[in-house]
C-alpha positions as CSV (number, residue, x, y, z in Angstrom):
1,X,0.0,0.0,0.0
2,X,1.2,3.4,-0.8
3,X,1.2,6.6,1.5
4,X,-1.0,9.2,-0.1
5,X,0.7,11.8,1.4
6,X,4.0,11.3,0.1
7,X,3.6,12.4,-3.2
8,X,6.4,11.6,-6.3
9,X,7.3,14.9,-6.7
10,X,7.8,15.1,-2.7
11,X,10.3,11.8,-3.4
12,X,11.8,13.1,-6.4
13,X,12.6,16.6,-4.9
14,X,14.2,14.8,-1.9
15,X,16.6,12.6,-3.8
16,X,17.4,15.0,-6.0
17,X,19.2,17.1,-3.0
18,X,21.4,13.9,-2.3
19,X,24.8,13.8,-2.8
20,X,26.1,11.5,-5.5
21,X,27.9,9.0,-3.0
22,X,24.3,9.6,-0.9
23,X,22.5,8.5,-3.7
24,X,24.7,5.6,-4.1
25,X,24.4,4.1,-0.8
26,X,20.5,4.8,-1.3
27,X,20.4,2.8,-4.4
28,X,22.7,-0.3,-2.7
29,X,19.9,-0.3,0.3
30,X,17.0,-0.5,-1.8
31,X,18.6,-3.2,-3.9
32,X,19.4,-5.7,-0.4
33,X,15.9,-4.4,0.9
34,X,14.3,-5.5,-2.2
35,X,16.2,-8.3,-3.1
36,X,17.4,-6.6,-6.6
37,X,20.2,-8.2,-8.3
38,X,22.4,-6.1,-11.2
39,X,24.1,-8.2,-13.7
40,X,26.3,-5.2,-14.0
41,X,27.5,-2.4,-11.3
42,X,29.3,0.2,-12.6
43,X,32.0,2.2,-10.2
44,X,30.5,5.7,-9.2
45,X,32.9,7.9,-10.7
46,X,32.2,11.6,-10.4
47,X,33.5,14.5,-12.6
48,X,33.2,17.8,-11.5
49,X,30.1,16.8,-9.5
50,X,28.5,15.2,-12.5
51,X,28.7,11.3,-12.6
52,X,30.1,9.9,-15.9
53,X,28.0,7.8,-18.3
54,X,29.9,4.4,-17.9
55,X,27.5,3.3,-21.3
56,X,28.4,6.2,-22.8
57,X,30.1,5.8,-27.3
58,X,33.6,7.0,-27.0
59,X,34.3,9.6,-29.0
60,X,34.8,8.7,-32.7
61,X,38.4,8.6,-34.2
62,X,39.4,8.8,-38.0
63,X,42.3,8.4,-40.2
64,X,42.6,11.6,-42.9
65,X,44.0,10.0,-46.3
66,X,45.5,12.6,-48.9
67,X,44.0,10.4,-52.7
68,X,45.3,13.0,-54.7
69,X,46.7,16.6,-54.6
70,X,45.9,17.8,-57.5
71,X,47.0,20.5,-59.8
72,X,47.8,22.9,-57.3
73,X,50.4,21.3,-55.3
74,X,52.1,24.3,-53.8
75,X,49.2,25.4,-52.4
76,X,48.2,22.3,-50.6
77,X,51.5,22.3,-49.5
78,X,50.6,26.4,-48.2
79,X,47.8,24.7,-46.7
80,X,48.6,22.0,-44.7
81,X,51.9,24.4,-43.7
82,X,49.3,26.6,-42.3
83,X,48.1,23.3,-40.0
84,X,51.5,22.5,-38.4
85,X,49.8,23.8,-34.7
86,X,47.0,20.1,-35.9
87,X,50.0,18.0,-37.6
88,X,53.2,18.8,-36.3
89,X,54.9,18.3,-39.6
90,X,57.8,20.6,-41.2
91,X,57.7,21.6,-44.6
92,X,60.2,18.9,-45.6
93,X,57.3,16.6,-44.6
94,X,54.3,18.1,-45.8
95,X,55.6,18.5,-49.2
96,X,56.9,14.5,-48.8
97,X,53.2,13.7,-48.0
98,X,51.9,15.8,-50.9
99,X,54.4,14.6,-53.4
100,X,53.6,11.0,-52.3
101,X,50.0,11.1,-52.1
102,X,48.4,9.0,-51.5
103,X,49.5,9.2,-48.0
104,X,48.3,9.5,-44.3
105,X,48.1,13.1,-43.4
106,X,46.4,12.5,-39.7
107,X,45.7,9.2,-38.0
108,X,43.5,9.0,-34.9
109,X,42.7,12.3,-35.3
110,X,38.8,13.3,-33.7
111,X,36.6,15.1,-36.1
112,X,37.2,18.6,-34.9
113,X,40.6,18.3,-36.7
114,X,38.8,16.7,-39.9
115,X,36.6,19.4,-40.3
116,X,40.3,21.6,-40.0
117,X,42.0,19.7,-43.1
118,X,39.0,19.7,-45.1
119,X,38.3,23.6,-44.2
120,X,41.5,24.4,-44.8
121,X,42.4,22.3,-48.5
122,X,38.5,23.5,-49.8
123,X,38.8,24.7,-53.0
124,X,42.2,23.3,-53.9
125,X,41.1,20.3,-55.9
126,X,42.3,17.6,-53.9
127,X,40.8,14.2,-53.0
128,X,40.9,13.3,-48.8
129,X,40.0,10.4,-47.9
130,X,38.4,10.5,-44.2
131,X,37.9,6.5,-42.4
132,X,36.2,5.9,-39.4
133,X,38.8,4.0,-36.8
């Protein structure tokens, strides 16, 4: 039998003013008290107050493949100069990567930094390849 008094707003508004860890421990007690079993218990881990998603996708890598140059070679090399702070590559190596295409310009790279290289060779006739890790 339920209390009418206590109403699901009145439950919700309580828990809601528990700590994480408070929570927790609330959650462990209910599950002994009512004989609930998880197949699966994932560790409280707390961020900045905020409890991490243990089910949550990881973030999605890819692998950036220069297919072709094209015509305008020294200006994909410009280009992808201008990118050294996302590759890390001197000019000796851009131009090797350009001159050798098709090559791996970025590997493991998240897709802030894909949108980058394809931002920044727009226009320039060249074929990227981009792969989902």
């Amino acid at each position: 039998m339920s209390d009418p008094s206590v109403t699901r707003e009145a439950v919700i508004e309580f828990l809601s003013r528990l700590s994480p860890p408070g929570l927790h421990e609330l959650i462990l007690a209910l599950e002994d008290r009512l004989g609930i079993e998880r197949a699966y218990t994932p560790p409280l881990r707390v961020v900045m107050g905020a409890p991490i998603d243990p089910w949550s996708e990881p973030e999605a890598r890819f692998v950036i493949t220069l297919v072709d140059a094209g015509e305008l070679r020294v200006a994909v090399i410009r280009a992808l100069r201008e990118l050294r702070e996302l590759s890390g590559l001197r000019l000796a190596e851009v131009r090797a990567l350009v001159e050798g295409a098709p090559s791996i310009l970025a590997d493991d790279v998240e897709e802030e930094r894909v949108e980058a290289y394809e931002a920044a060779l727009k226009g320039l006739g060249v074929t990227l390849e981009v792969k989902r890790r």
